[in-house]
N, C-alpha and C positions, 0 to 999 in steps of 0.2 A: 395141657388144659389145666392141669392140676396148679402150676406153677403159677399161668395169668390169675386163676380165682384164687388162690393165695395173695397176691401181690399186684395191690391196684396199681399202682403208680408205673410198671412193668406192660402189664393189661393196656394200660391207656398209649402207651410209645408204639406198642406193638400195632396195636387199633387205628391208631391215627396214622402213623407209614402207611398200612396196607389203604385206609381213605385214600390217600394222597393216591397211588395206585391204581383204587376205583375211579377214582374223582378222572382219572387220564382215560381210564376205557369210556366213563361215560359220556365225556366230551368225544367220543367216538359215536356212542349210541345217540347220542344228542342231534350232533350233524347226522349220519346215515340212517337212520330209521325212514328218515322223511322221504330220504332220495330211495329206498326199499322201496316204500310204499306207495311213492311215483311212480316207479320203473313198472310195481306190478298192476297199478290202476290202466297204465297205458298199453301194457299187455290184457290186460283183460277186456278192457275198452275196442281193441282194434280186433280181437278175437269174436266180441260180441255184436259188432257192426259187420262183418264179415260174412255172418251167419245171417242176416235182415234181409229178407228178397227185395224188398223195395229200396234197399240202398243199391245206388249203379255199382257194376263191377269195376270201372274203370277207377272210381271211385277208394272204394276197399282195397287195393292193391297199390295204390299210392300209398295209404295212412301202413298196410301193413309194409311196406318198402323203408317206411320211415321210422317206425316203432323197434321193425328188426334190426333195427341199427343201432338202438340202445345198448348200451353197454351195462352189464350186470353187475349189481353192489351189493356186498353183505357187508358184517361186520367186521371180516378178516380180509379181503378183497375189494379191489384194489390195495396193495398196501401205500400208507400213508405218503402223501407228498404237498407239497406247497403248491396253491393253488393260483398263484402268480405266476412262477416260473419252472413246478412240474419238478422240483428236487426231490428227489425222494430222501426223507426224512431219517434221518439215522439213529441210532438204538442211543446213542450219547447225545443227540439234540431232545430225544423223547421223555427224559429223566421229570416224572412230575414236580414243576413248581420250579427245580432249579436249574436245569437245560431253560428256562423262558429267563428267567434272572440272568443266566448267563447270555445269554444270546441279546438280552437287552429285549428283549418285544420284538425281534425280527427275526427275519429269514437269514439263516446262514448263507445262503448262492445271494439273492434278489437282495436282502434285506427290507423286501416289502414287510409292513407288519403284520405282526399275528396279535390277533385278539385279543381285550384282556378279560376274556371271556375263559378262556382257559386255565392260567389260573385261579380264575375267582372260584369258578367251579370244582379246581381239585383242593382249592382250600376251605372250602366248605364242608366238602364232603369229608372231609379229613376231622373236620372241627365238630361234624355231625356227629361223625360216627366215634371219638373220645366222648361227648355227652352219652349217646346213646349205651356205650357201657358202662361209664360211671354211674348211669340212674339204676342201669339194669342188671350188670356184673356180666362174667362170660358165662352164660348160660343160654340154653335154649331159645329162652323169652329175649334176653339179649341179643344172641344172634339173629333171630327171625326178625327182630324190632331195625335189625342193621338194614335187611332185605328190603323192607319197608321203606325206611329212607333213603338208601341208593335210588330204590325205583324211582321216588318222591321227586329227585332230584333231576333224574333223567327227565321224568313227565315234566318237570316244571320249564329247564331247558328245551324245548321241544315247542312246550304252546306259546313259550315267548319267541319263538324265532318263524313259528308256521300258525301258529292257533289251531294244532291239531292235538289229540290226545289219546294215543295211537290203541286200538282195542288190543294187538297184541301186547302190549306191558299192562294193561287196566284187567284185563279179562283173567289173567294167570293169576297177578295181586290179589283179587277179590275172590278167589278158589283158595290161594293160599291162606287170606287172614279167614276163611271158612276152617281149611285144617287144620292152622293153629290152633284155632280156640275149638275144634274140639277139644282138645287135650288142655281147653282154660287156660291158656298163659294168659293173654288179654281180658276177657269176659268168657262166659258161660257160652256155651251151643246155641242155646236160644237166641240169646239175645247180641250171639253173632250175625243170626239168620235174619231176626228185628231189623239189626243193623243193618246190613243190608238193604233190604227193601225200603227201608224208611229214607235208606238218605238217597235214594234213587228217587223217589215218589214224589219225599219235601220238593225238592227244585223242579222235578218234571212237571208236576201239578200246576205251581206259581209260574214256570214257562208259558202251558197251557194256556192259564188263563189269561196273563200277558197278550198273547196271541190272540186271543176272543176279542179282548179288549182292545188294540190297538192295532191288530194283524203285522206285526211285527216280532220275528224273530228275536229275543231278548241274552239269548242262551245257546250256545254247542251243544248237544248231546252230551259231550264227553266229557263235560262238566257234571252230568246227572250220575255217569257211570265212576267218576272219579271220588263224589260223595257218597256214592255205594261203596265204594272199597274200602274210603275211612269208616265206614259203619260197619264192614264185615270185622274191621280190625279190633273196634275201640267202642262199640255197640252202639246203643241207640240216644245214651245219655251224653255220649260226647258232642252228638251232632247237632246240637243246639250253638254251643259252644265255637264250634267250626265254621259256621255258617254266619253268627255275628265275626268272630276274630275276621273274615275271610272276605265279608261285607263291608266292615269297620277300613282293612287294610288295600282294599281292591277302592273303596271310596277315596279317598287320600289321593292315591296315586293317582286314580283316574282327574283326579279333580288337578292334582300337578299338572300334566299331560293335555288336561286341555288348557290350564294356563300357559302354558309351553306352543302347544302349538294353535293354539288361537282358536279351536273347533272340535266339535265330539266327536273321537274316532273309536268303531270297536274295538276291544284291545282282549289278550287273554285274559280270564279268570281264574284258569286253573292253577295256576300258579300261586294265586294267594287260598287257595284250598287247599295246597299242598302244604303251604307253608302252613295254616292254621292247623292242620291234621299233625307237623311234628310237633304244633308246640303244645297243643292238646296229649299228643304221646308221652312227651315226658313232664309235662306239667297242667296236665289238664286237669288231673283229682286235685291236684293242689287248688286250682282256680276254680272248681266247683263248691268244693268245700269251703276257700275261705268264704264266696258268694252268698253259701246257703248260711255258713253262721253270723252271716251278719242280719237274719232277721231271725234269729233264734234268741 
């Protein structure tokens, strides 16, 4: 430790490898969390029909005949294979960033292609997480600030491919940027806990009323829960800021996408909240401050 906070330039190769690293498990967490969280909706579902007097028996014994036949997914199970032709993936094809260089974008057996979702993803993360200790150095505030954005990453991957915004990584996040800042690396205690509820309220409120007004759905949940977690982080002054950046970069796109595809479709937004939440993390004082002295 001694050595990295000595020696940035050291600090930053080391940081960025182990990204590259992160960036390949999250593209793990990316894809399986959703298919986690299938498997246990439809166990729970054929559990909770099963138990309903007024469902027929014959009934409930089909869906549970059916359901038990799912096959269980975590994060280490199954191990990895190609979803074409079922190769199991080998520890020399899985090298972040340059096992897909080498392989060209395919499958070593099929050669059907892979993604280039993968590595966009472990290059990001890789390129996050050099920023995030250049601004912050290897220290505590640094590392936890890394936690943050991996998550960031993972949630953002996640609502662009399901529009889900899964409560287990939201709910731990938002305990955690609670623990940190007791100890103030980010903000003060208070105005951790501010955070929090304000950035839950701001969007759930204007949902709300959305909904009064035109009884239409406007917003996920976990959109509300995911602007709580930048407030538990980065308090309550930053969520002004995340919410324009996040409106400003969700507008854009959305307005591409229907030039694209000829009609307004609902689309994630979490994802441009994530991304306005890192860029407020490491440049958000800078962007308030220049904002406010330009009317001083």
């Amino acid at each position: 430790m001694q050595l990295l906070q000595d020696n940035m330039g050291v600090a930053l190769v080391v940081f960025i490898l182990l990204g590259l690293c992160v960036g390949s498990f999250l593209n793990v967490v990316i894809h399986r969390i959703p298919l986690m969280m299938h498997y246990e909706w439809r166990q729970e579902c054929s559990q909770f029909l099963a138990q309903q007097r007024d469902m027929p028996a014959e009934h409930t014994r089909v869906l549970t005949s059916v359901v038990d036949n799912d096959v269980s997914v975590t994060l280490s199970l199954p191990a990895s294979r190609c979803p074409h032709c079922a190769h199991k993936i080998k520890w020399y094809e899985n090298i972040p960033l340059v096992s897909w260089m080498l392989l060209r974008g395919r499958c070593s057996d099929c050669k059907a292609a892979i993604g280039i979702r993968y590595p966009i993803v472990e290059l990001a993360t890789a390129l996050l997480s050099g920023l995030v200790i250049y601004h912050f150095g290897v220290n505590a505030t640094g590392l936890s600030a890394l936690v943050l954005v991996w998550t960031l990453v993972a949630l953002t991957g996640i609502d662009f491919d399901t529009q889900l915004l899964p409560d287990r990584l939201t709910f731990p996040l938002a305990g955690l940027g609670l623990a940190v800042n007791s100890q103030g690396w980010f903000v003060t205690p208070t105005q951790s806990i501010w955070g929090l509820l304000l950035g839950f309220l701001s969007l759930w409120i204007v949902v709300k009323l959305f909904y009064l007004i035109t009884k239409k759905h406007g917003m996920g949940q976990g959109d509300f829960k995911l602007l709580a977690v930048l407030g538990a982080w980065l308090g309550p002054i930053m969520l002004p800021l995340i919410i324009l950046l996040s409106s400003l970069l969700g507008s854009i796109v959305g307005i591409i996408l229907m030039k694209i595809q000829g009609e307004s479709k609902p689309f994630a937004f979490g994802p441009y909240i994530a991304i306005a939440g890192i860029v407020a993390l490491l440049y958000g004082s800078d962007i308030v401050n220049w904002y406010l002295g330009m009317y001083v």
